[in-house]
C-alpha positions in Angstrom: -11.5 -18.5 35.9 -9.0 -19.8 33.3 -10.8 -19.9 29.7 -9.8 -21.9 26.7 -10.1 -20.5 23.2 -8.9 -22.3 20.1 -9.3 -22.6 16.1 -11.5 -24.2 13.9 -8.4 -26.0 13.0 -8.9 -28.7 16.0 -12.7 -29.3 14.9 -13.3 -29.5 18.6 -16.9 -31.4 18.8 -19.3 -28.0 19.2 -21.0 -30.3 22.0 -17.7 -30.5 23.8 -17.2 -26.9 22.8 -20.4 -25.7 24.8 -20.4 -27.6 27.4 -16.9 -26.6 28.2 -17.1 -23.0 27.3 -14.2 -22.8 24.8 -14.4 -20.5 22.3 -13.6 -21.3 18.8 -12.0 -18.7 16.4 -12.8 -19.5 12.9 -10.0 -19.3 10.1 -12.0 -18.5 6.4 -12.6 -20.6 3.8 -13.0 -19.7 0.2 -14.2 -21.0 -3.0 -13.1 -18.9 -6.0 -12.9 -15.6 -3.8 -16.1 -16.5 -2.4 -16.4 -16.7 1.1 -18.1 -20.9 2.2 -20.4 -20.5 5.3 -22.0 -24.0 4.7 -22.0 -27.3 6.3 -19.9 -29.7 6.3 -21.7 -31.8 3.8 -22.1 -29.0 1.4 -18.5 -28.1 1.5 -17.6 -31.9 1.3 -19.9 -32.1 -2.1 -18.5 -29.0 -3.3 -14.7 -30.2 -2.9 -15.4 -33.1 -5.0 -16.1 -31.3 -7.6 -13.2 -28.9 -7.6 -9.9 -28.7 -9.7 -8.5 -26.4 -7.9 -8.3 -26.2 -3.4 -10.2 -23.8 -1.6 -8.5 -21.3 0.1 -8.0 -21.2 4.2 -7.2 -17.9 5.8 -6.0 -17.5 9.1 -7.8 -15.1 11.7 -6.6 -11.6 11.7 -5.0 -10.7 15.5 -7.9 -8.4 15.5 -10.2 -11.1 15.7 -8.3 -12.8 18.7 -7.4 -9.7 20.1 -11.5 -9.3 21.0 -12.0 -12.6 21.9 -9.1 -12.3 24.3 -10.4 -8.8 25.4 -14.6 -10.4 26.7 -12.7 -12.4 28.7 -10.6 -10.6 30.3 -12.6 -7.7 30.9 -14.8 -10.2 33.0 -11.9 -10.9 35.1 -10.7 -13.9 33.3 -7.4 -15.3 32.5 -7.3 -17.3 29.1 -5.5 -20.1 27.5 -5.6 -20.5 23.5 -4.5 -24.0 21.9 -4.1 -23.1 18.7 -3.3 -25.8 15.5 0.7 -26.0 14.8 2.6 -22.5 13.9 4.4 -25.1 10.9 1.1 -25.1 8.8 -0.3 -22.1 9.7 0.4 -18.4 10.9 -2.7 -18.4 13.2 -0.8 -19.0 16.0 1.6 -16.4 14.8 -1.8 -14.1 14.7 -3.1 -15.1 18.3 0.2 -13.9 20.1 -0.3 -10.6 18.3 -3.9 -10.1 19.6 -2.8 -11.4 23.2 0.2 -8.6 23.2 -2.3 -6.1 24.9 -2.9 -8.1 28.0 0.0 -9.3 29.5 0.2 -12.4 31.7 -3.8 -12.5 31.6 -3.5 -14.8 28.4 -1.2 -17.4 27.3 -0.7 -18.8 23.9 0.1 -22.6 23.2 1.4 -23.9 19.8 -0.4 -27.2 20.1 2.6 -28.4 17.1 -0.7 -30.2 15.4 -4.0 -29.6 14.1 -7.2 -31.3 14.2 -8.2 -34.5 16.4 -4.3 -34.4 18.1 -5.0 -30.5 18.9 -8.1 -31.3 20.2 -6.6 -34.0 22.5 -4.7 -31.2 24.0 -7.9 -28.8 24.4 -9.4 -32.0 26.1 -6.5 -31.7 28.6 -6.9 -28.2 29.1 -10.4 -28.6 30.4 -9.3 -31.8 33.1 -6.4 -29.5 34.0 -7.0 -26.0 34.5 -8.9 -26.5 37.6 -5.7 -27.7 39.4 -3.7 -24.7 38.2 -3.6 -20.7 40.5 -3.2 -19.5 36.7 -3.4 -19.3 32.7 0.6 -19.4 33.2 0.7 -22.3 34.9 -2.1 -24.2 32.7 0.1 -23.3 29.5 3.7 -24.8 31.0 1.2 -28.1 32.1 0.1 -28.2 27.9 3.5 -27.8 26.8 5.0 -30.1 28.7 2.2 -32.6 26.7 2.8 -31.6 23.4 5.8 -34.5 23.8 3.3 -36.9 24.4 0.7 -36.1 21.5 0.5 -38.4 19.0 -1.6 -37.8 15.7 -2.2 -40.3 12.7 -4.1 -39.6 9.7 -5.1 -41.9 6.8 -6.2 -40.4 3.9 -8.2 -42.4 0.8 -7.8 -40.3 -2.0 -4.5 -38.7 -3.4 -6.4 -36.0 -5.3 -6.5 -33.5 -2.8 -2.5 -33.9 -1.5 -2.2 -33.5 -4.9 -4.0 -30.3 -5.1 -2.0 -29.2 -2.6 1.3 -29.5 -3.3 2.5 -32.3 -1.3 2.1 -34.7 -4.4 3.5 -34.8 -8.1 0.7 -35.6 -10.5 2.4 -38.0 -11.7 3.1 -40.1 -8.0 -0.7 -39.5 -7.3 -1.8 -41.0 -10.6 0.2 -44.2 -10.2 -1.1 -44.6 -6.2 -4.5 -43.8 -7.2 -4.0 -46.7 -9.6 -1.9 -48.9 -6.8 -4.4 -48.1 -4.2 -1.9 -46.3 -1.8 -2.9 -44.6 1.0 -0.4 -43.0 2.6 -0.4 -42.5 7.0 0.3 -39.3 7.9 2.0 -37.9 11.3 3.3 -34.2 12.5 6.7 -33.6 13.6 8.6 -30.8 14.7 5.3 -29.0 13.8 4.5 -30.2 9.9 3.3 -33.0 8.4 4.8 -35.9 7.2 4.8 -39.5 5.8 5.2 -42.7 7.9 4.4 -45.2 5.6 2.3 -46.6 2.8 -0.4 -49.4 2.8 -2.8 -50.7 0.2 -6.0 -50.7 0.4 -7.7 -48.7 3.1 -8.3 -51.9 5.3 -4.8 -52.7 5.9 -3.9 -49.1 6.3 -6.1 -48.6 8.8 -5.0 -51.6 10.6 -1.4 -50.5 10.2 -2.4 -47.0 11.6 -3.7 -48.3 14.8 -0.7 -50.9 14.8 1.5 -47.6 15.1 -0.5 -46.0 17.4 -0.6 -49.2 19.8 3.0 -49.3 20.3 2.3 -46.3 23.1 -0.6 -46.4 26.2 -3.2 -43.9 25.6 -3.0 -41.4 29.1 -5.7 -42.7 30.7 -6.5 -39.2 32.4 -7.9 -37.9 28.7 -10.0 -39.5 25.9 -8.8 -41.1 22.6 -9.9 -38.5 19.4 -11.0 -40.4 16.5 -12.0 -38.1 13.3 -13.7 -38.7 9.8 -14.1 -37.0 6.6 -18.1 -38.1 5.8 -16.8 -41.9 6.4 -18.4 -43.0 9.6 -17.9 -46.4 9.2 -14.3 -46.1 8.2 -14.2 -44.4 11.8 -16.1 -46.9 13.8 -13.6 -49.9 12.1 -10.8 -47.4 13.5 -12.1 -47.7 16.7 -12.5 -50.8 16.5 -9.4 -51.8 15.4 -7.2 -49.9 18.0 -10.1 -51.3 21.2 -8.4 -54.5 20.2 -5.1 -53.5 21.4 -7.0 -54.6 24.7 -5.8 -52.9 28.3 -6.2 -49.1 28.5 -6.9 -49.0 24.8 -10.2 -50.9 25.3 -11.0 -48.5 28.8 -10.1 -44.7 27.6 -13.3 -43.3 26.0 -13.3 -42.0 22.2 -14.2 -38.9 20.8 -15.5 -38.7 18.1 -16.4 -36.3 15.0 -16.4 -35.1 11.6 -12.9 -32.9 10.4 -14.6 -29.6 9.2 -13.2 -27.7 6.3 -9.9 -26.6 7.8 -8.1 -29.3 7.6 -10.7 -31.5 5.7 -9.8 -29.3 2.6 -6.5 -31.2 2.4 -7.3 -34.4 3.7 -10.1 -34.8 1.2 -13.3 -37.2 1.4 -12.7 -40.5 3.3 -10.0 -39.5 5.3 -9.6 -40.7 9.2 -7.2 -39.6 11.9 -6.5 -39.9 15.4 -5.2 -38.0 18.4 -4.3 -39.0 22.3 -1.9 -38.5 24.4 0.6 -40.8 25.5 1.7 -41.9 28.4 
């Protein structure tokens, strides 16, 4: 049997998670050296507060190394999808722990994180059972990562602040403006498309961008939230109207965990699918 590990990085719905068997290795959090196992809530509460970001650590190769090891002791071959290799070194630290086992375990750099990571685990799982091996699973994901697309809206410029990829000074006057900027990956990091003001027309420019492809109807449409339900229902609303394969192809959805919630801060809403 070909198994699928990833990170907490793709906030892969636990239900999913189970139900699928993939195994999800954690990076760390950390408030002020201390280490958060809360919930989502409680961390989203906590981050509010906070002048400074918490802290994410990647998994040691130890830790994958282990993972990799109670599968293939029980005779299976493994597949990990892990977030993109540009924002993170835990891909970096997953082909370290996979050195000790040869072909029996593939590693693919999904070249995003979150809900467009997950729409490759997704894959993963409708694929595998057409594939001899893990090799041949991981040249079928690769050949995706072309076709994943990934948007991301976020509300409040605080915590892109926080981390670096504002000036004080630019988040102050946007704050004021009401900017929220729509965010995309490419070539493995994250970048800027474009501005809107106001979240409402953001999010209707966000699905505008993500209707000029056709969803693959052979996976589900990933649609993510940071604590803002609605904001994600009017998402998915707003991109069913695109009508045809847009209205058909189910959507997943859930809540980004702290990984990547750290940085996209309260209110934030994304997307992932793959393209036809």
């Amino acid at each position: 049997m070909i198994r699928i590990i990833t990170d907490s990085g793709a906030d892969y719905p636990p239900a999913l998670a189970e139900r699928d068997g993939v195994d999800i290795v954690n990076l760390t959090i950390t408030f002020e050296e201390k280490e958060f196992t809360g919930t989502n809530h409680e961390f989203y509460e906590k981050l509010k507060t906070v002048h400074v970001l918490p802290k994410t650590s990647q998994p040691s190769p130890a830790v994958f190394e282990d993972c990799f090891r109670r599968h293939v002791e029980q005779g299976d071959e493994v597949v990990a999808v892990c977030m993109s290799g540009g924002i993170s070194g835990t891909v970096q630290a997953a082909h370290i722990g996979a050195q000790p086992f040869g072909n029996q375990v593939h590693i693919v750099d999904s070249r995003v994180a979150t809900c467009g990571q997950a729409a490759l685990i997704s894959a993963a799982m409708t694929l595998r059972e057409g594939c001899k091996n893990a090799r041949e699973l991981s040249e079928k994901l690769t050949a995706l990562i072309p076709k994943l697309r990934f948007f991301a809206l976020v509300s409040n410029l605080k915590y892109l602040r926080l981390g670096g990829r504002l000036s004080a000074a630019a988040a102050a006057i946007g704050s004021m403006l009401g900017i929220c900027p729509i965010l995309t990956m490419k070539e493995g990091l994250v970048v800027p498309t474009v501005r809107e003001r106001g979240m409402e027309n953001a999010m209707k420019r966000m699905a505008a961008i993500a209707g000029e492809d056709t969803p693959d109807p052979r996976f589900p449409i990933f649609v993510y939230h940071v604590i803002s339900p609605d904001m994600r229902a009017r998402l998915s609303e707003l991109l069913r109207q695109h009508g045809g394969l847009w209205a058909q192809v189910k959507h997943v959805v859930n809540e980004l965990g702290p990984t990547i919630g750290t940085y996209a801060g309260p209110g934030a809403v994304g997307i992932g699918f793959i393209a036809t």
